[in-house]
C-alpha positions as a Markdown table, in Angstrom:
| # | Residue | x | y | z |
|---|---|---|---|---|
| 1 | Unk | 116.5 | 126.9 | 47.2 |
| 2 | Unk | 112.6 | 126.7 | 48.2 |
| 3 | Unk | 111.1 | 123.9 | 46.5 |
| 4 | Unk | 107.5 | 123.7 | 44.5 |
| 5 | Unk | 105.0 | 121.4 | 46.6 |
| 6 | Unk | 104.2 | 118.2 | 45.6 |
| 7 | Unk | 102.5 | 117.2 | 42.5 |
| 8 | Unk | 101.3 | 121.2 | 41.9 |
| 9 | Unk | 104.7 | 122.5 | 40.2 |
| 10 | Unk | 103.8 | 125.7 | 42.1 |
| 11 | Unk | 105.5 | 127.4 | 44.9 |
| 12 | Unk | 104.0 | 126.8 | 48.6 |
| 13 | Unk | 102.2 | 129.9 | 50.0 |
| 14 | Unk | 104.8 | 129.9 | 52.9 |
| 15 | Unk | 108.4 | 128.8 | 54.3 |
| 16 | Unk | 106.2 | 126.8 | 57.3 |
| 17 | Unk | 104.4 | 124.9 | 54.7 |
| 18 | Unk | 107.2 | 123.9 | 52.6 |
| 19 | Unk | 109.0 | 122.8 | 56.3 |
| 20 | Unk | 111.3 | 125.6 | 55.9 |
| 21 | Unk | 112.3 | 127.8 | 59.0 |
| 22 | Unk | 111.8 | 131.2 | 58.6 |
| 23 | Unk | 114.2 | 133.9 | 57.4 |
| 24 | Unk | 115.5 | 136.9 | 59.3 |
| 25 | Unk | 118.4 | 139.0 | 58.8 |
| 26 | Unk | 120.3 | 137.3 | 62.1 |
| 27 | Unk | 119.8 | 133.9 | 60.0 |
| 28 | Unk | 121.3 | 135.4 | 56.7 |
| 29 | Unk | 124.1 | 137.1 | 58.5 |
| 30 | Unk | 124.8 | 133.5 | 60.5 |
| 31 | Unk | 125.3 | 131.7 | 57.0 |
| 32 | Unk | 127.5 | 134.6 | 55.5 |
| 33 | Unk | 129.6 | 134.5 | 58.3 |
| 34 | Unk | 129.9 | 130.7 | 58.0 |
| 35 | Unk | 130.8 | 131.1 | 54.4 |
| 36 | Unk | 133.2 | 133.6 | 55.6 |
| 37 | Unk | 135.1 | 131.1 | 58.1 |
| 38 | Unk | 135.2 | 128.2 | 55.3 |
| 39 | Unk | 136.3 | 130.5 | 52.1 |
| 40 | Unk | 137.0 | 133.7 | 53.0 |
| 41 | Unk | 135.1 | 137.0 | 53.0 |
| 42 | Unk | 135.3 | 137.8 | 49.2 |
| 43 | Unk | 135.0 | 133.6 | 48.2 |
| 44 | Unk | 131.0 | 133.9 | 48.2 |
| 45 | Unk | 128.2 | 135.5 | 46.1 |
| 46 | Unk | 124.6 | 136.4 | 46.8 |
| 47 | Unk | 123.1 | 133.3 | 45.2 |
| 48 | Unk | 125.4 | 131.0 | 47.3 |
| 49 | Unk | 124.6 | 132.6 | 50.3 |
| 50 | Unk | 120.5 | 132.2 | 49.2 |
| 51 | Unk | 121.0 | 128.4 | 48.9 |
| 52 | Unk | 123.0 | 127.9 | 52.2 |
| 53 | Unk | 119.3 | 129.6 | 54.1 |
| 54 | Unk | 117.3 | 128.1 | 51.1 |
| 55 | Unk | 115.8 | 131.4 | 50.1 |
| 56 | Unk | 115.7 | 133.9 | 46.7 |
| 57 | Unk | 118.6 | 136.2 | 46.3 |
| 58 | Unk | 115.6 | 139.3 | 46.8 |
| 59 | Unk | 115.0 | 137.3 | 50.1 |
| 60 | Unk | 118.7 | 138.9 | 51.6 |
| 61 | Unk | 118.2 | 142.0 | 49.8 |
| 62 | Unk | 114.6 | 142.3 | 51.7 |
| 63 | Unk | 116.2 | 141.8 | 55.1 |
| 64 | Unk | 119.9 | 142.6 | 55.1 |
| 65 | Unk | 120.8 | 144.5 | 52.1 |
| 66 | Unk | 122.8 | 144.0 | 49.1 |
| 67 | Unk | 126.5 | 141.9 | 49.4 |
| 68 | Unk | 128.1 | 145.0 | 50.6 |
| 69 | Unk | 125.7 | 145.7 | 53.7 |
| 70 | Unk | 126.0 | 141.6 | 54.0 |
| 71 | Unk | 129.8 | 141.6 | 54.0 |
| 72 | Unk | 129.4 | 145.2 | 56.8 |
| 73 | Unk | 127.2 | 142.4 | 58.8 |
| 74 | Unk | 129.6 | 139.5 | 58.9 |
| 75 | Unk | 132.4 | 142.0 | 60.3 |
| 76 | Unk | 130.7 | 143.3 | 62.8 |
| 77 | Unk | 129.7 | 139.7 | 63.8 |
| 78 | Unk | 133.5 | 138.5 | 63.6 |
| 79 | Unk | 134.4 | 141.6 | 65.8 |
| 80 | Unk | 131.4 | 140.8 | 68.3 |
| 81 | Unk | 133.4 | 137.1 | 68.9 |
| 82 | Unk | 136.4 | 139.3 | 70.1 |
| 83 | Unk | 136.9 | 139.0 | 74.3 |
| 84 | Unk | 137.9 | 141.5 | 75.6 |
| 85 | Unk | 141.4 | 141.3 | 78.8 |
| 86 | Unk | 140.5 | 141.7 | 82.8 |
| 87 | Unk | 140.7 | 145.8 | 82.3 |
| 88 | Unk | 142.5 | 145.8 | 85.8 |
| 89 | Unk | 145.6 | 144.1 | 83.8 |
| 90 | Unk | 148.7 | 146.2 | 83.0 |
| 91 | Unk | 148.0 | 148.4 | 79.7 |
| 92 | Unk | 150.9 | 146.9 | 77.8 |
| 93 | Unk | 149.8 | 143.0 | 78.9 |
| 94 | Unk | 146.0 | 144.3 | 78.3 |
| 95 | Unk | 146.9 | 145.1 | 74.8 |
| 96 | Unk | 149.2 | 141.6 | 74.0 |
| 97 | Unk | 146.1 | 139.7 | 75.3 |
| 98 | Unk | 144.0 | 141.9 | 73.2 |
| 99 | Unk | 145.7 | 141.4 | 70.1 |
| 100 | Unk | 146.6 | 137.9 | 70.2 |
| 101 | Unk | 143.1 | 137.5 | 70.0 |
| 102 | Unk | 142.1 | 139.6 | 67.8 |
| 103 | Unk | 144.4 | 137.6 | 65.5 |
| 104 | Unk | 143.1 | 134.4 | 66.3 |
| 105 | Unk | 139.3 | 135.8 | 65.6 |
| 106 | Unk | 140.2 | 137.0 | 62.4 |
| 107 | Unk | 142.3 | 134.2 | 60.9 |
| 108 | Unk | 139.1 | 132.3 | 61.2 |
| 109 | Unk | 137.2 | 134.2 | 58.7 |
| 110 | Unk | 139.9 | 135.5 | 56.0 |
| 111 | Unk | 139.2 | 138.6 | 54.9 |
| 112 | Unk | 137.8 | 140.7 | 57.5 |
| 113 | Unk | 141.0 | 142.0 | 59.0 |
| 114 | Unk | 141.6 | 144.0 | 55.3 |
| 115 | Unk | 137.8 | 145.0 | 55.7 |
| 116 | Unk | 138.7 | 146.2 | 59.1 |
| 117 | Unk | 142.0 | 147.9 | 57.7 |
| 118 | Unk | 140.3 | 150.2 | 55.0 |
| 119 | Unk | 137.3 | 150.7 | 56.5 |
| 120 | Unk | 136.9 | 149.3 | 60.3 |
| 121 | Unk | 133.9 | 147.6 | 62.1 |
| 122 | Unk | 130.4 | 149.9 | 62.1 |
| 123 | Unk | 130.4 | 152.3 | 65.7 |
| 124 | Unk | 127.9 | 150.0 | 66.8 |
| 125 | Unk | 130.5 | 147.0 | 66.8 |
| 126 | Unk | 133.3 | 149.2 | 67.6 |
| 127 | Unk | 131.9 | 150.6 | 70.6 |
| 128 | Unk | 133.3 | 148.1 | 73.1 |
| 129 | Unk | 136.5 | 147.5 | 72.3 |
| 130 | Unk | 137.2 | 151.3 | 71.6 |
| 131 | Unk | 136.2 | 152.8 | 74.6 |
| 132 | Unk | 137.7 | 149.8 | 76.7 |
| 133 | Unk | 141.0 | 150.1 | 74.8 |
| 134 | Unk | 141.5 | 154.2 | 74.8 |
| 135 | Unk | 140.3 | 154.0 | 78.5 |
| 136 | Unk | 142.8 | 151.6 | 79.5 |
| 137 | Unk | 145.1 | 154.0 | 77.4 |
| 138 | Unk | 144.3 | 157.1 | 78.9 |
| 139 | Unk | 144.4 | 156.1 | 82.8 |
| 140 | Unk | 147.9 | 154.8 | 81.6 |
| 141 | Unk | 148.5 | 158.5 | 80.8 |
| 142 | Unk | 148.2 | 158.9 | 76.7 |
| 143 | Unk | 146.1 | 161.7 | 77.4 |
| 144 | Unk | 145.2 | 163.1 | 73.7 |
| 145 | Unk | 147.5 | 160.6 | 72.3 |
| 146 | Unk | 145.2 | 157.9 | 73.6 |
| 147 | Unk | 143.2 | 157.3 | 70.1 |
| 148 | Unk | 146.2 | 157.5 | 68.2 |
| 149 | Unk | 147.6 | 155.1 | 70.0 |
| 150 | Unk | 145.3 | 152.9 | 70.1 |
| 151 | Unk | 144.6 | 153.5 | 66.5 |
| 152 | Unk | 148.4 | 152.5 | 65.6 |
| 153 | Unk | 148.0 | 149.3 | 68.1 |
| 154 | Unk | 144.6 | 148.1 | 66.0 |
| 155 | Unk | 145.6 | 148.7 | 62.3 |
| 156 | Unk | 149.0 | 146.8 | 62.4 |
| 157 | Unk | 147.4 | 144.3 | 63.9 |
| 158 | Unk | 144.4 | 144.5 | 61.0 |
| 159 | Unk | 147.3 | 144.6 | 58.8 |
| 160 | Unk | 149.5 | 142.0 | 59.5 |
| 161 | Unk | 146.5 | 139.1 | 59.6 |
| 162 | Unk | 145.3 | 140.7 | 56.2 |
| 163 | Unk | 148.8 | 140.3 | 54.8 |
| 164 | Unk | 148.8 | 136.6 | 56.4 |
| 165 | Unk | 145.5 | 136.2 | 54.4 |
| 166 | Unk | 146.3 | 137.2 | 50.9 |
| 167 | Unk | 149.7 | 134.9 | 51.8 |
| 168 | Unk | 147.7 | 131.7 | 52.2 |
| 169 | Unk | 146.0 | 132.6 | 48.6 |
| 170 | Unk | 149.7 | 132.7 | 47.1 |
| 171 | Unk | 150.9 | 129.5 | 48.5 |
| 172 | Unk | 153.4 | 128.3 | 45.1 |
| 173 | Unk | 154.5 | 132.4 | 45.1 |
| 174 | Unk | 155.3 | 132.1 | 48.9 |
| 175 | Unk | 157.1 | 128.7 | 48.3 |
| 176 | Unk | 159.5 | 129.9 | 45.3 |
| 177 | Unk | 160.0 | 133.6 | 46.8 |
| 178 | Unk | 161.4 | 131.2 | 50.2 |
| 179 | Unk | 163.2 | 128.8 | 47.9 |
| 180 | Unk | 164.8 | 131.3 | 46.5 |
| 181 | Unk | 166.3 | 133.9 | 48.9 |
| 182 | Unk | 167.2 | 130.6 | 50.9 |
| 183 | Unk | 169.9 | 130.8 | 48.0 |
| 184 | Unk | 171.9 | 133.5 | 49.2 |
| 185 | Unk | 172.6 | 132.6 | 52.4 |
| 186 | Unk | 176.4 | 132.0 | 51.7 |
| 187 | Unk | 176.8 | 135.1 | 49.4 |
| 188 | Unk | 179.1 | 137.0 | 52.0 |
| 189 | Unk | 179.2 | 139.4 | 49.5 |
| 190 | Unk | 175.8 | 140.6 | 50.6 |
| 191 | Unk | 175.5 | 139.7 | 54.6 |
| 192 | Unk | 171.9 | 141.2 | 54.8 |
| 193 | Unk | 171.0 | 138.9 | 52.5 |
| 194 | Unk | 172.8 | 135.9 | 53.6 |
| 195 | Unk | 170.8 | 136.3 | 56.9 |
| 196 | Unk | 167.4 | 136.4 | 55.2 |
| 197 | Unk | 168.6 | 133.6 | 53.4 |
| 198 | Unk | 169.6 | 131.6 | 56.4 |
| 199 | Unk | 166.4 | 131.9 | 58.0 |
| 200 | Unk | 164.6 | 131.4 | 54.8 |
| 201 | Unk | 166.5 | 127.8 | 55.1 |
| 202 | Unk | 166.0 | 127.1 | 58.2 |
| 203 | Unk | 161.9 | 127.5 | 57.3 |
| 204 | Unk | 162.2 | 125.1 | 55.0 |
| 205 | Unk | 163.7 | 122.5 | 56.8 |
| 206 | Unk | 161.3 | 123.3 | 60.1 |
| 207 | Unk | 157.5 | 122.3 | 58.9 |
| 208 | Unk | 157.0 | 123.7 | 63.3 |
| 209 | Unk | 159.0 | 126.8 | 62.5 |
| 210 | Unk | 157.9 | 127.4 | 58.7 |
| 211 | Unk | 154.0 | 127.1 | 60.4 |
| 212 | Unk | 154.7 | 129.7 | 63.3 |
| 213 | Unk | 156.4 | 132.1 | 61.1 |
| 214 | Unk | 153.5 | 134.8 | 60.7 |
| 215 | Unk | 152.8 | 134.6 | 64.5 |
| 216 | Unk | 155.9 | 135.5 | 65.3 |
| 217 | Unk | 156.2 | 137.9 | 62.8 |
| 218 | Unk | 152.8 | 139.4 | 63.9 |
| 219 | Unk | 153.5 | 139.1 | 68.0 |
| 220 | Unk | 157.0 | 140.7 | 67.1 |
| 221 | Unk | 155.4 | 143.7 | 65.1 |
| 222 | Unk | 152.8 | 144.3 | 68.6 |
| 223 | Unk | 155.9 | 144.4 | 70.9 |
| 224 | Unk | 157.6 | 146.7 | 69.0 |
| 225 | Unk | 155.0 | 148.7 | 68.9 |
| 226 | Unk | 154.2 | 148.4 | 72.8 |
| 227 | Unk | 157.9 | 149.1 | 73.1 |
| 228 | Unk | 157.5 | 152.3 | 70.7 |
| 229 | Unk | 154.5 | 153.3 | 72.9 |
| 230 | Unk | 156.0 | 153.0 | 76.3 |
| 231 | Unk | 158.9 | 155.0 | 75.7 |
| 232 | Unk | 156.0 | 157.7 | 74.1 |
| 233 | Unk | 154.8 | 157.5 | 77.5 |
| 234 | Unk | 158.1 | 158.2 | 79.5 |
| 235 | Unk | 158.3 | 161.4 | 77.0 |
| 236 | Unk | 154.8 | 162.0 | 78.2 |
| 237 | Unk | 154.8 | 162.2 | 81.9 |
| 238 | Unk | 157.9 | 164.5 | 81.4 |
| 239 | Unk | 156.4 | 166.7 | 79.2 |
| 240 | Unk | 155.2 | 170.3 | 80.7 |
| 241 | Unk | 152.0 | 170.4 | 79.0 |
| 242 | Unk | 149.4 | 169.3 | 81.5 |
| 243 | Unk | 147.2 | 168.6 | 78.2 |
| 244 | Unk | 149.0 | 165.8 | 77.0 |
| 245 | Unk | 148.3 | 164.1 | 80.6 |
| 246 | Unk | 145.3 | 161.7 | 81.6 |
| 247 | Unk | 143.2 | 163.7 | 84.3 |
């Protein structure tokens, strides 16, 4: 927090005179976003966030906004970070690059992908990737499909790292959940089961496999859905309506 000058017990007249640098929005929305990466989106208050630029709460409201319009700044920043594939790249390896991505932007700051599920970035921040990714779909040949598609492609993405987020704040649940559908992996009496429970054991006795389980999980759930979409695409270019087409 800004500091009285010396010997006065008053406030200095400016930031420059207290050797302070000065505050600007791209400042605040830096040290939220670092917050972010180190506790999560929803880990950090207003006051925190006015000690890590040494300012006055009123200071962020002045020039971003309350926490809300804060937290809308720090996602559009995290999706800013995202790179997008060569565009020339086959529309199903365009998207697995895409994604894989995507999911290692948002891992580093937990809690934007559920912000990104239930509301998604600002148009400003979306612009990029959304009219790369629907264009890429619709010279494929999703015509009016195309936003749907990429739509579905985005949000189980969003999903799947927001689910891998609220996981990592359960740890002990996680652990005795594992611990104890590993238990019925010999009940032959329920073979759905059993195989859960075999690969619930073989996690636990893998710390490499137990710590690559949620990519997996997460690069299975995009090929299936890549999968899904390419045989959408077959039904597509057979169809008769010349509307469901890319031009």
């Amino acid at each position: 927090m800004p500091t009285s000058s010396s010997g006065t017990g008053q406030r200095p007249r400016s930031r420059a005179a207290a050797g302070l640098p000065a505050i600007t929005a791209d400042r605040i929305i830096d040290a939220a976003t670092t917050l972010t990466g180190e506790r999560g989106l929803d880990n950090w208050t207003l006051r925190e966030l006015a000690r890590a630029v040494e300012a006055y709460p009123a200071v962020i409201y002045h020039h971003v906004g309350d926490r809300d319009a804060v937290v809308n700044a720090v996602v559009d920043r995290v999706v800013g970070l995202l790179e997008l594939p060569d565009p020339d790249l086959p529309w199903q390896q365009w998207f697995t690059e895409l994604l894989a991505g995507l999911r290692a932007v948002l891992r580093a700051y937990p809690g934007c992908a559920r912000r990104l599920a239930l509301f998604g970035p600002s148009v400003e921040a979306a612009t990029r990737s959304i009219d790369a990714g629907v264009r890429v779909l619709l010279r494929t040949g999703f015509g009016r499909e195309s936003v749907l598609a990429y739509n579905l492609l985005l949000m189980t993405a969003c999903q799947f790292v927001a689910m891998e987020d609220d996981r990592d704040g359960a740890l002990a649940l996680r652990i005795d959940n594992t611990e104890e559908y590993a238990t019925y992996r010999e009940r032959a009496d329920l073979p759905g089961m059993a195989e859960l429970g075999s690969a619930m054991h073989d996690l636990m006795g893998d710390p490499d496999l137990a710590a690559g389980y949620y990519a997996q999980v997460y690069d299975y759930a995009v090929q299936r859905c890549l999968d899904g979409l390419t045989h959408r695409l077959a039904e597509l270019r057979e169809s008769d309506d010349p509307g469901l087409t890319a031009t």
